[in-house]
VEXDREN-2710 file (C-alpha; in Angstrom, 1 decimal):
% VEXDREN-2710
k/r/px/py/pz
1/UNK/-31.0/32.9/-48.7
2/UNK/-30.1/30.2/-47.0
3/UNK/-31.8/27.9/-50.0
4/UNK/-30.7/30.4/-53.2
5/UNK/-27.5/32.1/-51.6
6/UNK/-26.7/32.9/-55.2
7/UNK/-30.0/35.3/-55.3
8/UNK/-32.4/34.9/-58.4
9/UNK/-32.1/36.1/-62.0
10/UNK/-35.7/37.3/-63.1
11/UNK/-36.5/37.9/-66.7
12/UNK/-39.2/40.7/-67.3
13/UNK/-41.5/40.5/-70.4
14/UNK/-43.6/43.3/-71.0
15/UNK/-46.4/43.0/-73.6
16/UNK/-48.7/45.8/-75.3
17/UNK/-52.1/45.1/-76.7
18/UNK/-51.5/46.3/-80.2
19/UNK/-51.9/44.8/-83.2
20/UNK/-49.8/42.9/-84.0
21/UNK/-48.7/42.9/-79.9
22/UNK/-45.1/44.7/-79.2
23/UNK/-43.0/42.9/-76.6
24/UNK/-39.9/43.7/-75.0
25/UNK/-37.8/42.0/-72.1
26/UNK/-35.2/42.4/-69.4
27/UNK/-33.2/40.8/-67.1
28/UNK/-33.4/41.4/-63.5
29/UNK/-30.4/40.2/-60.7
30/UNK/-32.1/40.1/-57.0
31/UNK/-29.7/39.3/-53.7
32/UNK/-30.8/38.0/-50.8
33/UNK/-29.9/40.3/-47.5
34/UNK/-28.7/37.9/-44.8
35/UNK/-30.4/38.0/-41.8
36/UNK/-29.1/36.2/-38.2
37/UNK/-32.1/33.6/-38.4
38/UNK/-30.1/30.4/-37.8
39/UNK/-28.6/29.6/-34.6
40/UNK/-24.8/27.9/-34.3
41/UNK/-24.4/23.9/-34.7
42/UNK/-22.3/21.5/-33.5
43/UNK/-21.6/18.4/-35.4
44/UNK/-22.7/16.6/-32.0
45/UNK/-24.7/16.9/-29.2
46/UNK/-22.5/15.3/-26.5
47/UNK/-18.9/14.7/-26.9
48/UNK/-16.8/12.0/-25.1
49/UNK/-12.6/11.7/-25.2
50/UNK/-11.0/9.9/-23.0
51/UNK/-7.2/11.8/-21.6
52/UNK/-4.1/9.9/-20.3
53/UNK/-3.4/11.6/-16.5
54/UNK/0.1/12.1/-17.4
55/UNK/-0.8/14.6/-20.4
56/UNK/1.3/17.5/-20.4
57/UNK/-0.5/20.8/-20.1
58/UNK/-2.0/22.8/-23.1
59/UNK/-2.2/19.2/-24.8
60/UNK/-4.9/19.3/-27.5
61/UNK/-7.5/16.8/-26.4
62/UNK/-10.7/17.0/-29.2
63/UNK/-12.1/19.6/-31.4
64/UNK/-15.6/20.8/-31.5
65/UNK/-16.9/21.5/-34.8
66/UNK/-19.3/24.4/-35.3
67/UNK/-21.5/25.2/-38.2
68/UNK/-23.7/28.0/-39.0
69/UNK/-26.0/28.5/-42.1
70/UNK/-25.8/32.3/-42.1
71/UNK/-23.2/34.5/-44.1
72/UNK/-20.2/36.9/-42.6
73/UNK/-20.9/38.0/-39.5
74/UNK/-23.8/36.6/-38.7
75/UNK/-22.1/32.8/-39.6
76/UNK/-18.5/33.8/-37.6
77/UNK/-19.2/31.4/-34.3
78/UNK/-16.6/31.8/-31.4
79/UNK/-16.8/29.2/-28.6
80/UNK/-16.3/29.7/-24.8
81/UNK/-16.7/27.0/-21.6
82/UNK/-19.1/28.1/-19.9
83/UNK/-19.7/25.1/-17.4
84/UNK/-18.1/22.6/-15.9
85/UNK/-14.4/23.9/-15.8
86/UNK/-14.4/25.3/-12.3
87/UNK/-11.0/24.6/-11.5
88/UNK/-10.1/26.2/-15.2
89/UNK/-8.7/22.4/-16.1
90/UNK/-9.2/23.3/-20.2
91/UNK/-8.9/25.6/-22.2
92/UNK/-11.0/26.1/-25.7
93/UNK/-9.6/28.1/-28.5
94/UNK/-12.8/30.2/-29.6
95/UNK/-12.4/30.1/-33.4
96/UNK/-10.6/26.7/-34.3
97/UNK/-12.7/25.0/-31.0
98/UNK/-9.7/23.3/-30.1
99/UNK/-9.5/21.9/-26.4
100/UNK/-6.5/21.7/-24.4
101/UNK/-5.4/21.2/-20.9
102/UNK/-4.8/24.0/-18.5
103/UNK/-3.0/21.5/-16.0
104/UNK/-1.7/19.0/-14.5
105/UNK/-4.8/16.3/-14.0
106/UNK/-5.2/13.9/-11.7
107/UNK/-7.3/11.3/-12.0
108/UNK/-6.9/10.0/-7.8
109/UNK/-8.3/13.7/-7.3
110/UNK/-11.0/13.6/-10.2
111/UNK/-11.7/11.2/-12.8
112/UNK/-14.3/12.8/-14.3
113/UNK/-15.2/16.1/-16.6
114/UNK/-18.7/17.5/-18.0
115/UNK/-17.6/20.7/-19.5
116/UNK/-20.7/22.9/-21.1
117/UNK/-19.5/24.5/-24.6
118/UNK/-21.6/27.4/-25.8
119/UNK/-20.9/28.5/-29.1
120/UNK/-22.5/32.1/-30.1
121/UNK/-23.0/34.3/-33.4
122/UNK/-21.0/37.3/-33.8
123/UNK/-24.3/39.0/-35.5
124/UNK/-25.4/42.0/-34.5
125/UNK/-26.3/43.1/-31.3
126/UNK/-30.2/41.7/-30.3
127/UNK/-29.8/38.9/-33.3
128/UNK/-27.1/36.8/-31.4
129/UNK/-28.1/33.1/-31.2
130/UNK/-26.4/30.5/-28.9
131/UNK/-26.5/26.9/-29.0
132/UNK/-24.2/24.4/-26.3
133/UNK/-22.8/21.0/-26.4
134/UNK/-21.7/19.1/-24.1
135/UNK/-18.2/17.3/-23.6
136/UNK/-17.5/14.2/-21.1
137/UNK/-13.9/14.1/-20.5
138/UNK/-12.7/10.6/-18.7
139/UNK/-9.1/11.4/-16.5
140/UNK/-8.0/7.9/-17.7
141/UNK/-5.2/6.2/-14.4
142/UNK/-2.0/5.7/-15.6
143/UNK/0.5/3.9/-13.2
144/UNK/2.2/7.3/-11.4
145/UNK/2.0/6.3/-7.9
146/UNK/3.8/3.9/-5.6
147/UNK/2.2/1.6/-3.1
148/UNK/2.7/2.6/0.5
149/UNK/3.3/0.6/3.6
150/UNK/0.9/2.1/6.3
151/UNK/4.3/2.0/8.3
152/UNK/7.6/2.3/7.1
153/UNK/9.2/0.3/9.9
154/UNK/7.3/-1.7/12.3
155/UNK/8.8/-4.3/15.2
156/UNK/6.8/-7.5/16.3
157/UNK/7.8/-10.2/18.4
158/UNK/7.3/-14.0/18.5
159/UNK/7.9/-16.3/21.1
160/UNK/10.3/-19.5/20.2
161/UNK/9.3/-23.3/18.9
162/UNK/6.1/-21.9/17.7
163/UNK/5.6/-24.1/15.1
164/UNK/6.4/-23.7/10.9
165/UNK/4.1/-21.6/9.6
166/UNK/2.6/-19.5/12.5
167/UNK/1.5/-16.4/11.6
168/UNK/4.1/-13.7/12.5
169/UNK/1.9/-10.4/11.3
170/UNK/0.3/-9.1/8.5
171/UNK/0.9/-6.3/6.4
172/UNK/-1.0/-3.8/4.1
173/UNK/-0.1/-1.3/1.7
174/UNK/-2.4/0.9/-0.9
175/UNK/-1.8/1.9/-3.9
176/UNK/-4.0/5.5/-4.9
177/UNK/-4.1/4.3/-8.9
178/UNK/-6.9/2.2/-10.0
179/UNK/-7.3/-1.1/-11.6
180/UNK/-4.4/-3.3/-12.2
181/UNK/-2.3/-0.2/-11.3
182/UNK/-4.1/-1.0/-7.8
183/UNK/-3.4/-4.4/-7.4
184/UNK/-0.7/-5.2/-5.5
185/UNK/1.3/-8.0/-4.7
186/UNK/3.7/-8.7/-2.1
187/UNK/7.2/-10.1/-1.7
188/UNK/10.6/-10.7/1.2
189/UNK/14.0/-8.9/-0.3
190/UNK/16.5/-10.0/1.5
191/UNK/19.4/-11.4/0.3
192/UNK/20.2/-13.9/2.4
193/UNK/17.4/-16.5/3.0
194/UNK/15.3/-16.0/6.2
195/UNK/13.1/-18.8/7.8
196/UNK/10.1/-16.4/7.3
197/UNK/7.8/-17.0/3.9
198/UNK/5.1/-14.2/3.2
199/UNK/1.4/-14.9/0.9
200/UNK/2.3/-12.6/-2.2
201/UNK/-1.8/-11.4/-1.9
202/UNK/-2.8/-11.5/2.0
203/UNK/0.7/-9.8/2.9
204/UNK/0.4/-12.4/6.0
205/UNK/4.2/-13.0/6.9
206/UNK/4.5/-16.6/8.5
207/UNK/7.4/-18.8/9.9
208/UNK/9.0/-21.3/7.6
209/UNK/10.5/-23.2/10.2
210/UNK/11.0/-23.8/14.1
211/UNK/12.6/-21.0/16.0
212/UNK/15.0/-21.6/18.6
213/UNK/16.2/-18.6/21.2
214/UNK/19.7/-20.3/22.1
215/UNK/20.6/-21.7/18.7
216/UNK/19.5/-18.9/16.5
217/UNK/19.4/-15.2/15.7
218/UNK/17.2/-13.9/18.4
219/UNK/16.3/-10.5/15.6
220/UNK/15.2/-10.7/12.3
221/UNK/14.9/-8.0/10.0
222/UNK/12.8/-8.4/6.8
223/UNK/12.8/-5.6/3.8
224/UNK/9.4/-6.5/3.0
225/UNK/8.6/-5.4/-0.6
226/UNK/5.2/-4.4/-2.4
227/UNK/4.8/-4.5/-6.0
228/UNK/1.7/-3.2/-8.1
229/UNK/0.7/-4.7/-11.6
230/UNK/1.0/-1.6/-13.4
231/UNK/2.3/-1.1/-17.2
232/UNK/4.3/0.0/-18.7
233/UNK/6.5/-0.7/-15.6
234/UNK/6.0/-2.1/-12.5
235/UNK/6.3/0.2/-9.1
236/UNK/6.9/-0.4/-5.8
237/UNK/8.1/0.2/-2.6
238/UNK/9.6/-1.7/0.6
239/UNK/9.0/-1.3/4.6
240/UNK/11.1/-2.6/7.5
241/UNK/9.8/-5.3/9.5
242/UNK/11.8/-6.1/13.0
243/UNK/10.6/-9.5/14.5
244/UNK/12.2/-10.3/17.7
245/UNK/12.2/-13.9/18.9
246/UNK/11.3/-14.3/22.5
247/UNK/12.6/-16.8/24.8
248/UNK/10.4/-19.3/26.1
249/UNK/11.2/-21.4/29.2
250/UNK/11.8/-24.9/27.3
251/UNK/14.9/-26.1/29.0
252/UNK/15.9/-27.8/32.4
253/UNK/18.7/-26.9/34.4
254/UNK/21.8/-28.7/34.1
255/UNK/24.6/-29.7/36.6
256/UNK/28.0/-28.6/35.6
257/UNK/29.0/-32.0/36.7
258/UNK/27.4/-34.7/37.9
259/UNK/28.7/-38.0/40.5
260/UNK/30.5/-36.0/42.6
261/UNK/32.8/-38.0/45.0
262/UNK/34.7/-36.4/48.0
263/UNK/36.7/-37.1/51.5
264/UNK/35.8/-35.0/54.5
265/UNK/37.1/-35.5/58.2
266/UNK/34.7/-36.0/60.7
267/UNK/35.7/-33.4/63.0
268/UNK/34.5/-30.6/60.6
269/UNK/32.6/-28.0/62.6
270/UNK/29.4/-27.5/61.8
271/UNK/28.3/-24.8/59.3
272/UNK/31.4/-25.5/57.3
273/UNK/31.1/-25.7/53.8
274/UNK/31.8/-29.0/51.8
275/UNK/30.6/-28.3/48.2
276/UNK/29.1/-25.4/45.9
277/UNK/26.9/-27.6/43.4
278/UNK/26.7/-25.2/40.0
279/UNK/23.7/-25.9/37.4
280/UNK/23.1/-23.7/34.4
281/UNK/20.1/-22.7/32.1
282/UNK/20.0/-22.0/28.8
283/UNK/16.9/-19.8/28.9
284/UNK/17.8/-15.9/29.6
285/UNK/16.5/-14.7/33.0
286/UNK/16.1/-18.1/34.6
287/UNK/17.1/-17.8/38.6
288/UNK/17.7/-21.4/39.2
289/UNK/17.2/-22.9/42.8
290/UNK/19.2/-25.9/44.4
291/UNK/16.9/-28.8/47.1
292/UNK/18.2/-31.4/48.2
293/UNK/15.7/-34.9/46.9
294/UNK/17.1/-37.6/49.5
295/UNK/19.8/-39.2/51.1
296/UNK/19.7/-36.0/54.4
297/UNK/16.5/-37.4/56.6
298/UNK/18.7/-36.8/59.5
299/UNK/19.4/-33.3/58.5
300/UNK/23.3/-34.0/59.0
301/UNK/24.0/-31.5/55.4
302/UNK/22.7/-28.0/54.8
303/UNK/21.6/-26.5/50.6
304/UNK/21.7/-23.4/50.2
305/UNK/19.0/-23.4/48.0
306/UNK/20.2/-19.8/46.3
307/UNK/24.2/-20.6/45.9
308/UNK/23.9/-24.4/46.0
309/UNK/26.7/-24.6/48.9
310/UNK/26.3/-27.9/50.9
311/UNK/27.2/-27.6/54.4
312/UNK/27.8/-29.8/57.3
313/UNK/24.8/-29.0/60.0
314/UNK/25.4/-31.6/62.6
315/UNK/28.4/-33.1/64.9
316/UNK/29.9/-35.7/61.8
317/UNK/31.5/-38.2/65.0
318/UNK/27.6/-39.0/65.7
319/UNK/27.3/-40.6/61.9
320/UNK/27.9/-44.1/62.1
321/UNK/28.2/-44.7/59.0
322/UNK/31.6/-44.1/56.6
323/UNK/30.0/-43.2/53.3
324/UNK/26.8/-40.5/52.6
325/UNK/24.8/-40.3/49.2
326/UNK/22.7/-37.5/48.9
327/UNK/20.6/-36.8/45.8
328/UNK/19.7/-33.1/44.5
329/UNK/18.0/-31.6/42.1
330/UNK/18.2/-28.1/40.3
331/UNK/14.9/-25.6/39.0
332/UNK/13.9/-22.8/37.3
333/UNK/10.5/-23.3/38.9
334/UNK/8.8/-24.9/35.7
335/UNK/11.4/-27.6/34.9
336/UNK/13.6/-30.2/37.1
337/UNK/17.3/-31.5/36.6
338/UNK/18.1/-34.8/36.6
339/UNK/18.7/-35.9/40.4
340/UNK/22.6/-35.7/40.4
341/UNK/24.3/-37.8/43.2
342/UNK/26.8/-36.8/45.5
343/UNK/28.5/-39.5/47.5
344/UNK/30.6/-37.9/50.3
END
């Protein structure tokens, strides 16, 4: 049937063995009966479409075309999933063999289909046949997700006169997209300038120039910005860096004033007090001590070494002498003052 669906038109000659022979003749119409004897086909084995993550559901993706050589019944083909759709991501339409989506797919959660198409006969019962196709369906990445900091605020510290370009801390953000929509790139927002400079690929943040504890800000804080390459539009997203500066012991203790000159009677009892010598530092936490460097080998003066108070510590009328220099120093216990001189 399948070869002559039109059937056959036969012409019958019958012939008689008179003399002189009789004939006669008539025309015969035979149809062919259908049977189910051809089995559903698809205009492909395997099928491959590639779909956007951000399709909206019941988008139609690809069509599946079915053919089959029989008649009525027998050649009405509906199509059905039957592998491959676990999660019920698409949907076929079982006569027009449409495929949509179900949902919202995600390509960072699978990026990947093999969905198993059977299409069957609708001839009768026992004379079914089958066949199946296969379709690959690629979740293609689109740029849908920000990068992101692995902290949203962190807080480092670097010491002071490290020098330009010492490597304050490195940061690192992902991105779950794919591809250039992975790549990202990073970058300092601030609007005002900051000495801190940071590599746009590492994410290593680094000092642009000399910190100083007493002249400059002693906190920083840097809105440090990632960016990925994504089209059609770039996203990104920024994290909070604190970087405190710590003070480092790198100045000497300095007298308030210095050649100090001064009158005294020589019957001043012993213990009293002549001068309070006063040195400062600029480094925070410094507890700065006061010695005496020479000019008191008799011991005729007393430093306090704590409060810096000079104090007579013998009889004065046993000095023979009308003028006393004496030369002292101030610490923090890592640096020296210049000697300062007091002449009394």
């Amino acid at each position: 049937r399948e070869i002559a669906p039109l059937g056959y038109n036969l012409t019958l000659r019958a012939v008689d063995k008179g003399t002189p022979p009789r004939e006669t003749y008539k025309a015969t119409q035979v149809h062919l009966v259908d049977l189910n004897d051809n089995k559903p086909v698809f205009d492909r084995e395997i099928y491959e479409v590639d779909v956007p993550e951000t399709t909206p559901v019941n988008t139609p993706i690809i069509r599946l075309k079915v053919s089959d050589a029989d008649d009525g019944k027998n050649a009405q083909v509906f199509l059905e999933i039957v592998g491959g759709n676990e999660g019920g991501e698409f949907n076929i339409n079982p006569e027009t063999g449409m495929l949509y989506t179900a949902v919202t797919l995600d390509a960072e959660d699978k990026a990947f289909y093999t969905l198993t198409v059977s299409a069957i006969d609708q001839g009768n019962a026992g004379t079914r046949k089958q066949s199946a196709a296969k379709v690959k369906v690629n979740i293609v990445d689109t740029n849908d997700n920000d990068p992101l900091f692995d902290s949203p605020e962190m807080e480092v510290s670097i010491n002071e006169n490290e020098p330009a370009g010492t490597s304050v801390i490195k940061v690192t953000a992902k991105d779950k997209d794919s591809g250039e929509n992975a790549y990202i790139s990073y970058s300092i927002a601030n609007l005002k300038p900051v000495p801190f400079e940071i590599d746009h690929f590492s994410g290593v943040i680094k000092t642009t120039q000399v910190l100083d504890y007493e002249s400059m800000r002693r906190e920083y804080i840097l809105r440090v910005r990632a960016s990925d390459w994504g089209l059609p539009y770039r996203r990104q997203t920024e994290m909070q860096l604190k970087i405190k500066l710590l003070d480092v012991n790198d100045n000497r203790p300095q007298f308030e004033k210095v050649d100090c000159l001064g009158h005294v009677p020589r019957n001043l009892p012993i213990g009293r007090e002549i001068i309070t010598l006063s040195a400062i530092d600029f480094d925070a936490g410094n507890i700065i001590s006061y010695r005496i460097v020479s000019g008191n080998e008799d011991g005729c003066f007393a430093l306090d070494i704590t409060s810096g108070v000079l104090s007579i510590a013998c009889d004065l009328t046993d000095v023979r002498v009308n003028e006393r220099e004496i030369n002292v120093t101030a610490t923090d216990s890592a640096h020296f003052s210049d000697v300062v001189r007091i002449r009394i």
